[in-house]
C-alpha positions as a Python dict, from the first residue, in 0.01 Angstrom:
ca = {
    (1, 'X'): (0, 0, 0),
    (2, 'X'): (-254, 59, -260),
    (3, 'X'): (-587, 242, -302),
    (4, 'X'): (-860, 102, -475),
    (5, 'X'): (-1192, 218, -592),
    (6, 'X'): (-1360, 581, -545),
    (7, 'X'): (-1632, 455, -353),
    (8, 'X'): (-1806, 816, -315),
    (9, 'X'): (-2046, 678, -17),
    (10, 'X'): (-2010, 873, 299),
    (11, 'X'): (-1954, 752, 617),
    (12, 'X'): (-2170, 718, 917),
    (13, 'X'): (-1890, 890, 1118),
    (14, 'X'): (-1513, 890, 1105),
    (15, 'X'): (-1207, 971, 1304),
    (16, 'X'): (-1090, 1316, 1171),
    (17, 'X'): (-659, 1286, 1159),
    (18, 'X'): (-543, 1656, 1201),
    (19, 'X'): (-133, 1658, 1151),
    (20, 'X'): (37, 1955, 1082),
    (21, 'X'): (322, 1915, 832),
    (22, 'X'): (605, 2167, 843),
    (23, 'X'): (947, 1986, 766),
    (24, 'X'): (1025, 1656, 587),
    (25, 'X'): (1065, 1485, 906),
    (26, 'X'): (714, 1541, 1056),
    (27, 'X'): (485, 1271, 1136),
    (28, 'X'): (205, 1141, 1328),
    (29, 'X'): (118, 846, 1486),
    (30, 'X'): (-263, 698, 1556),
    (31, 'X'): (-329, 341, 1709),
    (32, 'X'): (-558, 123, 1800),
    (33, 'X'): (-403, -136, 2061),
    (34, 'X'): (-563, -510, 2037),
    (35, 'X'): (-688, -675, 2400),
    (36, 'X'): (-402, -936, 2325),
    (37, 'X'): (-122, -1029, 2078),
    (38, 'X'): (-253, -1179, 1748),
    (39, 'X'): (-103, -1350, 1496),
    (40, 'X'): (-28, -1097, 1162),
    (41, 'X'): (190, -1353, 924),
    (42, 'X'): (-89, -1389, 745),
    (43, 'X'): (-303, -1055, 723),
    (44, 'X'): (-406, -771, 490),
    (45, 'X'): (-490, -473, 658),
    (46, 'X'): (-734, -242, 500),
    (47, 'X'): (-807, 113, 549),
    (48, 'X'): (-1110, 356, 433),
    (49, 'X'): (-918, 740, 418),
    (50, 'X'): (-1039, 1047, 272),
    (51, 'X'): (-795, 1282, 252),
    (52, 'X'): (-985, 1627, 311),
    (53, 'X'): (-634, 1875, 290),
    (54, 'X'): (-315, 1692, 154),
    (55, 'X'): (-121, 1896, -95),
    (56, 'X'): (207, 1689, -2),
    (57, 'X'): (281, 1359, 252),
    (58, 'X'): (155, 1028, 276),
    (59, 'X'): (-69, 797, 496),
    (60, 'X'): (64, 437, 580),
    (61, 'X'): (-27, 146, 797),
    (62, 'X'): (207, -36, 1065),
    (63, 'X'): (215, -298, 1322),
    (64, 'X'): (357, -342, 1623),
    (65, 'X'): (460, -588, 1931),
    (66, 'X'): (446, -591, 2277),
    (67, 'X'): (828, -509, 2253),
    (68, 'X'): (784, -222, 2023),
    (69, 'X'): (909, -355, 1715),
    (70, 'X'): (797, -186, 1460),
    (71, 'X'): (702, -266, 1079),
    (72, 'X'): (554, -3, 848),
    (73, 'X'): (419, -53, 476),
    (74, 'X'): (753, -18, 252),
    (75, 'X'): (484, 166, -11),
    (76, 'X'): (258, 432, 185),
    (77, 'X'): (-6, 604, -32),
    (78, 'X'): (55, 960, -141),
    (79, 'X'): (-172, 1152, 9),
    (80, 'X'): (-225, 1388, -338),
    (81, 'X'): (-348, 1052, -513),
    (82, 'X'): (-653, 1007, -320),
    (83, 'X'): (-950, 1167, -346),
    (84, 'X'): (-1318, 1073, -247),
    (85, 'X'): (-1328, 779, -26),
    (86, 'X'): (-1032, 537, -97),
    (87, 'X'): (-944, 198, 61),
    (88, 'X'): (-582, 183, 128),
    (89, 'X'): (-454, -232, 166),
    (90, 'X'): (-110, -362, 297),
    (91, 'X'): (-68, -743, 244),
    (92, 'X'): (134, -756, 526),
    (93, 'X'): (212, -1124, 462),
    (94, 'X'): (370, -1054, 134),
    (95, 'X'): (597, -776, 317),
    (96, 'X'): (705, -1021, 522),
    (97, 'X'): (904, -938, 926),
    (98, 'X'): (1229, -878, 685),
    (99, 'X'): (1490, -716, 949),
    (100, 'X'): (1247, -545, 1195),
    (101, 'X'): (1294, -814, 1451),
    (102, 'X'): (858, -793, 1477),
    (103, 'X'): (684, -1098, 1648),
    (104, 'X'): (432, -1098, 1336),
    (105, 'X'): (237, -1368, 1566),
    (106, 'X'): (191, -1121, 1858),
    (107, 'X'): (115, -809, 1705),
    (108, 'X'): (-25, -604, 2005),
    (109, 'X'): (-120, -266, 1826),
    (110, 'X'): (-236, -144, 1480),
    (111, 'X'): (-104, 162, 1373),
    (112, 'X'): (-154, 524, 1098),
    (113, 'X'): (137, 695, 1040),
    (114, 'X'): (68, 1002, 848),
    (115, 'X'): (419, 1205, 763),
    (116, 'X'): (610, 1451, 501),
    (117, 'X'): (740, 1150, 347),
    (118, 'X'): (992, 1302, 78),
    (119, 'X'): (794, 1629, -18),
    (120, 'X'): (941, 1984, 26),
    (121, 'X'): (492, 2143, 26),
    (122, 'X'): (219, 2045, 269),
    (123, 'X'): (-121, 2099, 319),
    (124, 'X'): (-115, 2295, 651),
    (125, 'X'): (-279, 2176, 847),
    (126, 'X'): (-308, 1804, 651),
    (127, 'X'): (-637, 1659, 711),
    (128, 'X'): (-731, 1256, 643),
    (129, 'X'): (-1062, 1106, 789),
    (130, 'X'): (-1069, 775, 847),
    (131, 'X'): (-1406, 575, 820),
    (132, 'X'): (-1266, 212, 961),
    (133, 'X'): (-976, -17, 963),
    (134, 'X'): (-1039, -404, 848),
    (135, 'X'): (-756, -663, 890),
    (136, 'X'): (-799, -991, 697),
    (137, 'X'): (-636, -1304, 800),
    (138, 'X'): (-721, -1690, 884),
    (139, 'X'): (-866, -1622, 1245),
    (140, 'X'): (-936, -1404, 1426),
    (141, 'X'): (-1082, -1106, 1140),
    (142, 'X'): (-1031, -787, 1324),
    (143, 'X'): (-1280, -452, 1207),
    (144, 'X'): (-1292, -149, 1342),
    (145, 'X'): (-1527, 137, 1211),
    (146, 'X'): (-1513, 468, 1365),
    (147, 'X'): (-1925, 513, 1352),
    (148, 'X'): (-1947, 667, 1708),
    (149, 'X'): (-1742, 916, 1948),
    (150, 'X'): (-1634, 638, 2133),
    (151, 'X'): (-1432, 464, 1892),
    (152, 'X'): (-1195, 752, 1928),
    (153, 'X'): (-984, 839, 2224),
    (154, 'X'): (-873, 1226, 2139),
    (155, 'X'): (-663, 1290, 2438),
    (156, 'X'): (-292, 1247, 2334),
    (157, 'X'): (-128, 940, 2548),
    (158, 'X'): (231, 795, 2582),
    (159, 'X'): (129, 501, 2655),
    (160, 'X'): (-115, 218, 2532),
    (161, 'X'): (-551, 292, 2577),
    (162, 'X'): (-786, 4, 2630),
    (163, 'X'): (-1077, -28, 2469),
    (164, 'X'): (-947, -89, 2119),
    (165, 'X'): (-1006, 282, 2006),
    (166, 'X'): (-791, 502, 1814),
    (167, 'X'): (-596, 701, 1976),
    (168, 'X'): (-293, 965, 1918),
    (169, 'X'): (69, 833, 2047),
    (170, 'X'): (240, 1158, 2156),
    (171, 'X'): (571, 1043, 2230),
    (172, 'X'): (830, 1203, 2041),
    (173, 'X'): (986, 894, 1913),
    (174, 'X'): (646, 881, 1729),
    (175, 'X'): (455, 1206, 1672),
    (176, 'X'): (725, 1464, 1564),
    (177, 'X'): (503, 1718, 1451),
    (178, 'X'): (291, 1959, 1629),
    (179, 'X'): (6, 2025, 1759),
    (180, 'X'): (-132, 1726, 1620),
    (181, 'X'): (-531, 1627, 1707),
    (182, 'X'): (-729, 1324, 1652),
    (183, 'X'): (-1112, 1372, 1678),
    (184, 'X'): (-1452, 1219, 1575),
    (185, 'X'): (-1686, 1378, 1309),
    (186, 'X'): (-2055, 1265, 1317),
    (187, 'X'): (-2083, 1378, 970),
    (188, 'X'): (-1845, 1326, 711),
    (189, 'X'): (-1780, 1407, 334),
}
């Protein structure tokens, strides 16, 4: 995963990703679940971030089947090397299924994992805002921008929302820190 450019624009709203780091093992998961499987052998996923309080941890994109196979960039973004607004890409072609097992042709959610990752010092609580999600790929192009409060679902759920808004998986398997919250900011930085 890399950032690009310090495109200092602001956004026209943005889902606000409150995770509180405490131990190396912490994480939180956000999704947005498609309306059916689509085929990912092919994509780049994009994402705008602006990482408001993030001392330590990183911010990385997955996807996901109906089955809940799972494939995560193998290079998330340190969250201390972005500032202003940043657009964070995974080619997820060039990653490549490798042992997951993942039906990249019926990928059935998109996911933000935000976690310790390998440092000992967090921002607590860490803080990202996230302006919109863009996936490239032959057909169909998927976008999502988080410009009003219904693009974001901010009640915690074990289980998949419709709509194709993002929304917080609180099932321990996923979200192991607490008191996590996922919100929507009319203004943002």
């Amino acid at each position: 995963m890399a950032g690009s450019g310090g495109g200092e624009f602001p956004a026209n709203g943005c889902a606000s990703l409150t995770v509180p780091l405490t131990a190396t093992t912490g994480r939180a998961h956000f999704v947005i679940t498609l309306a059916s499987g689509t085929n990912f052998s092919g994509a780049t996923l994009s994402m705008r971030v602006y990482v408001k309080a993030g001392v330590g941890g990183a911010i990385s994109n997955y996807v996901q089947d109906s089955t809940y196979k799972l494939l995560r960039d193998s290079t998330p973004a340190k969250l201390d090397t972005l500032s202003g607004w940043q657009t964070v890409t995974w080619d997820v072609a060039a990653q490549g299924a490798g042992s997951t097992g993942i039906a990249l042709t019926a990928v059935s959610r998109i996911g933000i994992e935000i976690s310790a990752a390998s440092d000992t010092a967090w921002s607590n609580p860490t803080i990202v805002y996230i302006d919109s999600i863009a996936v490239t790929m032959t057909s169909p192009t998927l976008s999502f921008a988080f410009n009003t409060n219904g693009t974001v679902r901010s009640t915690p759920s074990t289980l998949d929302v419709a709509g194709q808004v993002l929304w917080q998986n609180s099932n321990t398997v996923d979200t192991t820190a607490s008191n996590v919250a996922l919100g929507w900011l009319a203004t943002c930085p």
